[in-house]
VOPAGU-2260 file (C-alpha; in pm, 1 decimal, decimal comma):
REM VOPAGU-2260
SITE   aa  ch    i         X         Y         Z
SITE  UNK   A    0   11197,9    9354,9    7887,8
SITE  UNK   A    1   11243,3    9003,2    8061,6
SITE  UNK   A    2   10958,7    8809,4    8156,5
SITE  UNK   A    3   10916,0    8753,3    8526,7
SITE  UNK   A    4   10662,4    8543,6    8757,2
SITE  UNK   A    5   10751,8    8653,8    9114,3
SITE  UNK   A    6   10760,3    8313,1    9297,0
SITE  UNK   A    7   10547,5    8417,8    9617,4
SITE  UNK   A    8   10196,1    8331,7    9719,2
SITE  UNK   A    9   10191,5    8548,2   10015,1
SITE  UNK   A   10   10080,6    8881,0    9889,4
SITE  UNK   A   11    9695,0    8840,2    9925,4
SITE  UNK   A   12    9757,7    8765,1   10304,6
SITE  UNK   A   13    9970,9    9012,0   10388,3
SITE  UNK   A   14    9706,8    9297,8   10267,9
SITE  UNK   A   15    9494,6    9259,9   10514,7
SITE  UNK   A   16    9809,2    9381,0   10731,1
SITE  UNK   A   17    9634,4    9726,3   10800,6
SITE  UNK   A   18    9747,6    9802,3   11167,6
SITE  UNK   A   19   10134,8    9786,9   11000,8
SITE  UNK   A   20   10070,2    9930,0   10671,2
SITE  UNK   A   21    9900,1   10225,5   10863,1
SITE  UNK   A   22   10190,1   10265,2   11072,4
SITE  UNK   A   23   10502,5   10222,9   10819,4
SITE  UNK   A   24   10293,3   10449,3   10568,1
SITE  UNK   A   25   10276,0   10732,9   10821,4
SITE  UNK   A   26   10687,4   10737,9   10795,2
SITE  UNK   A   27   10655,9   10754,1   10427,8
SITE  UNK   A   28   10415,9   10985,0   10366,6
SITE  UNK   A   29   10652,7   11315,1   10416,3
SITE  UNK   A   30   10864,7   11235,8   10153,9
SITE  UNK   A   31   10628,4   11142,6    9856,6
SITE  UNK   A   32   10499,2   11472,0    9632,8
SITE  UNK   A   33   10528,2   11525,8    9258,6
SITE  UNK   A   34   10635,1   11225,7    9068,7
SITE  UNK   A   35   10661,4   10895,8    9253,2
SITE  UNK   A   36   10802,0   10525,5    9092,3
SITE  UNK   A   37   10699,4   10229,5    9346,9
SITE  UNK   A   38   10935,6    9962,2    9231,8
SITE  UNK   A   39   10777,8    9604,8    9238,3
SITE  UNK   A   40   10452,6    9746,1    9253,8
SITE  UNK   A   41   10280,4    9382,7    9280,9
SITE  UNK   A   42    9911,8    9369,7    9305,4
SITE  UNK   A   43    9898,8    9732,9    9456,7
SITE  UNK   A   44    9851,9    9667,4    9818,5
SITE  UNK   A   45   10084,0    9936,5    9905,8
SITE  UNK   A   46   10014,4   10138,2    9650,1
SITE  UNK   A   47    9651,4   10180,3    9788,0
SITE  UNK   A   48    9830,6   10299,7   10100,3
SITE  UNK   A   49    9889,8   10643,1    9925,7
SITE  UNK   A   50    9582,8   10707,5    9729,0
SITE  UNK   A   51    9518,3   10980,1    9898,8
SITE  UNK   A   52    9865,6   11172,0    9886,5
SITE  UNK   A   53    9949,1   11468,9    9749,5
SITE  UNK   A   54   10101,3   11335,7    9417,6
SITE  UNK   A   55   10120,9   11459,3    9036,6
SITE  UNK   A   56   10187,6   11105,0    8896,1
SITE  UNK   A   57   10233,8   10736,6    9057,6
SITE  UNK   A   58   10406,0   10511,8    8860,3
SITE  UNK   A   59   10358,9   10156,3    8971,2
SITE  UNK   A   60   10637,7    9950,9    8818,2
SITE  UNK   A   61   10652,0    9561,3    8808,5
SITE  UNK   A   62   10807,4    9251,7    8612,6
SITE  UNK   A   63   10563,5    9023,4    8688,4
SITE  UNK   A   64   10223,2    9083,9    8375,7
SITE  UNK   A   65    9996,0    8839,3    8620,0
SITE  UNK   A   66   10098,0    9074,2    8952,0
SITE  UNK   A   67    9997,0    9383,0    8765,0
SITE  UNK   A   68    9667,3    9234,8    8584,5
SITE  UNK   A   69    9517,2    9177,2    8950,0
SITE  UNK   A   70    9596,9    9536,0    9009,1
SITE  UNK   A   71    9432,7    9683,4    8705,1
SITE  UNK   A   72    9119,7    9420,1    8783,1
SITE  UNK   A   73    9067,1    9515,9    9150,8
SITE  UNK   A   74    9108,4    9934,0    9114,7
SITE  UNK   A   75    8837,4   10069,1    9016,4
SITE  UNK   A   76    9032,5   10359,7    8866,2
SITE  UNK   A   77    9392,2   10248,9    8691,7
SITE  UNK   A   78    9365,1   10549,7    8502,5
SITE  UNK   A   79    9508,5   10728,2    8807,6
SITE  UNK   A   80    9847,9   10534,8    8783,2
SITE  UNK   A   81   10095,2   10484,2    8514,4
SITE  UNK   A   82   10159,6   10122,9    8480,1
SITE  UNK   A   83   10495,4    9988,6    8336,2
SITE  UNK   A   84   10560,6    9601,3    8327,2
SITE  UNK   A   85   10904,1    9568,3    8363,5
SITE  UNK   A   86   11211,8    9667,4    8571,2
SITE  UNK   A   87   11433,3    9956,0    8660,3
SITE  UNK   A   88   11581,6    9924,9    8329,0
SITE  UNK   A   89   11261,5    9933,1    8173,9
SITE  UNK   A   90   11269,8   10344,0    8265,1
SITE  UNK   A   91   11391,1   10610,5    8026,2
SITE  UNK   A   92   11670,9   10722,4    8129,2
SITE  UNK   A   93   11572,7   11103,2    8129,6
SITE  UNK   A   94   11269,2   11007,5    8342,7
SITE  UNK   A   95   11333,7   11193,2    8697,5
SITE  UNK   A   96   11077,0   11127,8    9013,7
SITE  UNK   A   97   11054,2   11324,2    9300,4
SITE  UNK   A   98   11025,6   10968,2    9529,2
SITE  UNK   A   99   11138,5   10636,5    9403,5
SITE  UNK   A  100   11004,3   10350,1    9685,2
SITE  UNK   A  101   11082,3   10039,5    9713,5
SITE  UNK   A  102   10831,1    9830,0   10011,6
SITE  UNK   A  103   10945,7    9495,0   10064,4
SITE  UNK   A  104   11153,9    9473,1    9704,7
SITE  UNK   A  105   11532,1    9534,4    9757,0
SITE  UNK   A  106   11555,5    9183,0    9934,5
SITE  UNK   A  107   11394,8    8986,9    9604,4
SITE  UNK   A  108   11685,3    9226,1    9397,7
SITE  UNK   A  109   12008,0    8984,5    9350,1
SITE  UNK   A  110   12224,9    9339,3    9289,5
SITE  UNK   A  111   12115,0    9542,2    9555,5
SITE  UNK   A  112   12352,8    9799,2    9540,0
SITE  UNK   A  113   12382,6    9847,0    9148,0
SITE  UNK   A  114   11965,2    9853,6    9136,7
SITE  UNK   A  115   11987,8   10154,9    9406,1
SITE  UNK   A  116   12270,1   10324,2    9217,7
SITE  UNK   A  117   12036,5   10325,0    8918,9
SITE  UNK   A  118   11768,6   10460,5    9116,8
SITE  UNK   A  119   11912,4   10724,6    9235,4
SITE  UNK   A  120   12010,2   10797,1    8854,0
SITE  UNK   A  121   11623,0   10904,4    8825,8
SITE  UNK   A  122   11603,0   11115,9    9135,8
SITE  UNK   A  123   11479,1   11498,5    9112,6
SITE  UNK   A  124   11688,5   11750,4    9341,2
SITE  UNK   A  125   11521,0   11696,3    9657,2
SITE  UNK   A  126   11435,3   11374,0    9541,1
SITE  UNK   A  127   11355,0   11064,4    9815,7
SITE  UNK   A  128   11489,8   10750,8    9800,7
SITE  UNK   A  129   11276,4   10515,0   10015,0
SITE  UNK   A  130   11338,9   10128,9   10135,2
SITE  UNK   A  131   11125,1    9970,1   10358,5
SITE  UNK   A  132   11273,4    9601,6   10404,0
SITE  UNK   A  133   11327,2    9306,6   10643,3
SITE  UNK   A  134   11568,8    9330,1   10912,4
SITE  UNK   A  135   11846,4    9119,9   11060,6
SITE  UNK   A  136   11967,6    8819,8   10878,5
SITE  UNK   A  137   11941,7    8614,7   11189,7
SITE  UNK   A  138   11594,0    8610,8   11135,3
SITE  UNK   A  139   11624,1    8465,2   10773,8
SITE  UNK   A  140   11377,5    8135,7   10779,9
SITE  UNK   A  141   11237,4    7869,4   10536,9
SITE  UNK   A  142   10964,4    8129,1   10442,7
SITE  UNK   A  143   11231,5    8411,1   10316,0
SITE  UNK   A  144   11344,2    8157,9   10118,0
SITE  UNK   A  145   11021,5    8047,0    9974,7
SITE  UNK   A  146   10927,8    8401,4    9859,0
SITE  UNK   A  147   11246,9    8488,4    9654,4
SITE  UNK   A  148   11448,8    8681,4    9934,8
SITE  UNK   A  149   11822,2    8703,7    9904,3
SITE  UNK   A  150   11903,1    8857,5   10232,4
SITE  UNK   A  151   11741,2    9074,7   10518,9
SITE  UNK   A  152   11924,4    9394,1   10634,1
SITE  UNK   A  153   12076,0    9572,4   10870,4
SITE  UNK   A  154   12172,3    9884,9   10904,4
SITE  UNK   A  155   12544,7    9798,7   10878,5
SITE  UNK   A  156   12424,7    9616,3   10553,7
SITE  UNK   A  157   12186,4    9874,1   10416,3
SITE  UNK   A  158   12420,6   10153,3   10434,6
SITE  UNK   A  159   12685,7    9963,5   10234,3
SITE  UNK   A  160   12485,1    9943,7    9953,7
SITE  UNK   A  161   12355,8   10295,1    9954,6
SITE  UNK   A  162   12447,4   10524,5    9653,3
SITE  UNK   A  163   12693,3   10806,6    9679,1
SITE  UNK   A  164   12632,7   11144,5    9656,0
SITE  UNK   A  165   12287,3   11080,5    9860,6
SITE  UNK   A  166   12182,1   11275,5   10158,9
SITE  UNK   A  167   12043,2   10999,1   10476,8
SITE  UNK   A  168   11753,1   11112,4   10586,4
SITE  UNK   A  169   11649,7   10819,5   10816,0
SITE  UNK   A  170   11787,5   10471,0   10934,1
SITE  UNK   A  171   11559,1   10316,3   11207,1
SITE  UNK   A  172   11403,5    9962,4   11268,7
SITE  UNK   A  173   11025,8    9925,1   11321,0
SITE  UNK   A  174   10821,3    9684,0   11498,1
SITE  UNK   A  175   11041,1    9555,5   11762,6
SITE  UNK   A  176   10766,0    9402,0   11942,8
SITE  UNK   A  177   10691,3    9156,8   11634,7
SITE  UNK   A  178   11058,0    9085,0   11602,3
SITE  UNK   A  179   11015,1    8909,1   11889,6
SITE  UNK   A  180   10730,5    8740,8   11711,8
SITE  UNK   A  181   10992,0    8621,4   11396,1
SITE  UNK   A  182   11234,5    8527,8   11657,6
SITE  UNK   A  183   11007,4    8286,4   11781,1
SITE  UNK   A  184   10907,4    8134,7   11447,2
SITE  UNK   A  185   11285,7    8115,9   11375,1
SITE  UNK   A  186   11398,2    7947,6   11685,4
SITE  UNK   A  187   11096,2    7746,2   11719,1
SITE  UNK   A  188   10857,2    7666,5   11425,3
SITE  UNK   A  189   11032,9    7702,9   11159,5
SITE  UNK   A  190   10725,3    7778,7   10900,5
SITE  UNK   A  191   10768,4    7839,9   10571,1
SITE  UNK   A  192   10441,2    8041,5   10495,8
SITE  UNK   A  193   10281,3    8235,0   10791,2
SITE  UNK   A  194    9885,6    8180,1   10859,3
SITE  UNK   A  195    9602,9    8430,8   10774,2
SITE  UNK   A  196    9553,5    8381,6   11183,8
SITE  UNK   A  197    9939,7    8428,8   11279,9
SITE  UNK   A  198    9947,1    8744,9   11035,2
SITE  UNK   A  199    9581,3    8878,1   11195,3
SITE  UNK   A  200    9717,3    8813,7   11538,6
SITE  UNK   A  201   10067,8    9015,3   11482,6
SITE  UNK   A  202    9875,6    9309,4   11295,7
SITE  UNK   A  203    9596,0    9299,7   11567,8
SITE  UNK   A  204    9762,6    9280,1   11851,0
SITE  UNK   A  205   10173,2    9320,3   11836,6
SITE  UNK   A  206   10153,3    9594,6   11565,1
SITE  UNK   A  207   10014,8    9804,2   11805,5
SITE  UNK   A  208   10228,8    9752,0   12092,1
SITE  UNK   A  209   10536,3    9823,6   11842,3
SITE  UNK   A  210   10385,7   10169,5   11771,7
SITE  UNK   A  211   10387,1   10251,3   12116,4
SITE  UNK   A  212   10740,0   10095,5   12207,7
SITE  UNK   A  213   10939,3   10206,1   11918,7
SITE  UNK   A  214   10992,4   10541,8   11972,1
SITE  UNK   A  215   11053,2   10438,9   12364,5
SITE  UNK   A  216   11351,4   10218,0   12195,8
SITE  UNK   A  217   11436,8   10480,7   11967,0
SITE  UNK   A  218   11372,5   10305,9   11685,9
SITE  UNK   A  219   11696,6   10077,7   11776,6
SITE  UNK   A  220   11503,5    9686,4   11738,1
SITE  UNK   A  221   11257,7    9547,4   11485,7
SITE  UNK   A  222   11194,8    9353,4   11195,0
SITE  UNK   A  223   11171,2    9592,4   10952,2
SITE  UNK   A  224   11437,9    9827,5   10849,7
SITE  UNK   A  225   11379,2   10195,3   10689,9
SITE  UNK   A  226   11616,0   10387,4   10508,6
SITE  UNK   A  227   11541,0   10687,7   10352,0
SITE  UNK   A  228   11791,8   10898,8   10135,9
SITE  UNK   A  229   11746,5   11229,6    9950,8
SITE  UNK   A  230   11949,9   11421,8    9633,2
SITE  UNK   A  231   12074,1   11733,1    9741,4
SITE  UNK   A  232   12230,6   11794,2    9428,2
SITE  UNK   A  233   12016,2   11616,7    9181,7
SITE  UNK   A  234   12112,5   11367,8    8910,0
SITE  UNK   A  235   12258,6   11541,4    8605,3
């Protein structure tokens, strides 16, 4: 296991994103049962999301030992979730999950395509393969940079680095109303590390507008990108 200190500080603020972790976790939700592996678990913000769901186990996996001791600190029962510090490689190689997530992660992994071809080692026939990540490259600013981001995606992008032998369920964009939003801060301010206010006011108020307009735009523009794959055959 390598020793990892994930180079962010933005995590804290971005929890308090309810509005769009409501809405992205309502596309999720379908697909997780059984066994699920959130990669890059960090301090369990998303994880949270799912408490509720109808899952056996939930495996939070994550490099960085400081990310993961917040976690444990702030839950008031860990004993729900199997904690690994570490990486994909860090899993057996047996081990087979019915969903394997990744929420805001891919873009921090330098291979993206040989991490998802891994992943989809450890899927379950019927398995999900889930990435929620940042969309459009054009909209790459100081602040991706800041936070350990190699790239944002497209679809064009996203698909090339999917693994054969995978099923696509779903490619859409989400939140094309606060696209508009990182357009702006690309184009014009530049910032490096959004505000708690700049992150309430998107959540508050454009969040909900891109609930609303997205499936008018058929999921065609936003900021986030969604692909979700499944194993028809299973892994052998």
């Amino acid at each position: 296991m390598t020793s990892y200190q994930y180079v962010g500080s933005e995590l804290e603020v971005f929890e308090k994103a309810r509005n769009w972790k409501r809405y992205f976790s309502l596309q999720l939700q379908p697909y997780l049962r059984g066994k699920v592996l959130e990669v890059g678990s960090g301090i369990g913000s998303n994880t949270k999301l799912f408490a509720g769901a109808s899952v056996d186990r939930w495996t939070c996996l994550e490099p960085d030992a400081g990310l993961l001791k917040q976690f444990t600190e702030q839950e008031p029962a860990p004993e729900r979730y199997e904690i690994i510090e570490g990486t994909l490689a860090d899993i057996e190689a047996q081990r087979r999950f019915d969903a394997i997530i990744y929420i805001d992660v891919l873009e921090h992994v330098e291979d993206d395509r040989e991490e998802l071809r891994q992943a989809a080692k450890h899927l379950t026939r019927g398995g999900a393969l889930i990435v929620l990540a940042p969309a459009h490259q054009f909209l790459f600013t100081p602040f991706d940079r800041a936070i350990g981001h190699y790239r944002r995606y497209s679809k064009a992008s996203l698909t090339a680095v999917e693994p054969s032998g995978l099923k696509r369920e779903k490619l859409i964009y989400l939140d094309s109303v606060g696209m508009l939003a990182s357009l702006a801060n690309r184009l014009l301010l530049r910032s490096a590390m959004p505000t708690a206010v700049q992150i309430q006011a998107w959540d508050g108020m454009l969040v909900p507008c891109s609930r609303w307009l997205d499936p008018v735009l058929g999921y065609r523009v936003g900021k986030s990108i969604l692909g979700i794959w499944s194993d028809r055959q299973g892994s052998p």
